[in-house]
N, C-alpha and C positions, 0 to 999 in steps of 0.2 A: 660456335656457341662458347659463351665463356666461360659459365660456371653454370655447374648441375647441382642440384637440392633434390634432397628427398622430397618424394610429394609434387617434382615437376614433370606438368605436364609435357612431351614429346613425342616427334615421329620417328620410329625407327625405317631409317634407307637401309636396303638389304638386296642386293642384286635387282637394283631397280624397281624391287615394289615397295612403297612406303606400307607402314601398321602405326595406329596409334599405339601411342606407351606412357605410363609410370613410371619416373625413375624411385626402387624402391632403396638403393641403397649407393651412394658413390665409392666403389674398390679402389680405386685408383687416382691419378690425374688421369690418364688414359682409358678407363676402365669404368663402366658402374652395370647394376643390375637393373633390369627393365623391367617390368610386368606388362605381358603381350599379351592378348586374345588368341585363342586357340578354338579351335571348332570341336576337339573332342575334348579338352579338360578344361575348358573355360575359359583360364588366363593361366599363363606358363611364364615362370622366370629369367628371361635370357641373359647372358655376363654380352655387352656389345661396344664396341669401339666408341668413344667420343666421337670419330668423325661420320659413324654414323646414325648420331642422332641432330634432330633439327628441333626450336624448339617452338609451341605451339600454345595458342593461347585460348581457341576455341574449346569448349569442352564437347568429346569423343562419344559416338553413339554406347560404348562398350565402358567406357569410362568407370560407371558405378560396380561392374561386375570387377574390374579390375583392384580398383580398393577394395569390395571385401575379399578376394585373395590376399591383398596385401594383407589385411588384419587378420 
């Protein structure tokens, strides 16, 4: 991927299972915050590698719960 934006849509790869994600904030070149689905707090913020995120263009069944986390 070559460049990550707030507000972009991706998959986070994680010991071989993908999740849909929000990038909510870019930390790094290396580095940004994701907002992931979570089965007991809804959406959780993870810090996660660049390489493993892929980027995605469909929009995610969990998607809207995700933004209002973000906000």
């Amino acid at each position: 991927m070559k460049s990550l934006t707030e507000g972009q849509l991706v998959i986070v790869v994680d010991d071989g299972a993908a999740v849909d994600g929000i990038v909510v904030h870019v930390a790094s070149f290396l580095k940004a915050e994701v907002a992931v689905p979570d089965d007991e707090h809804g959406a959780v913020f993870r810090s996660v590698h660049r390489k493993a995120l892929r980027e995605r263009a469909e929009p995610g069944e969990h998607d809207e719960a995700l933004r209002k986390a973000i906000r």
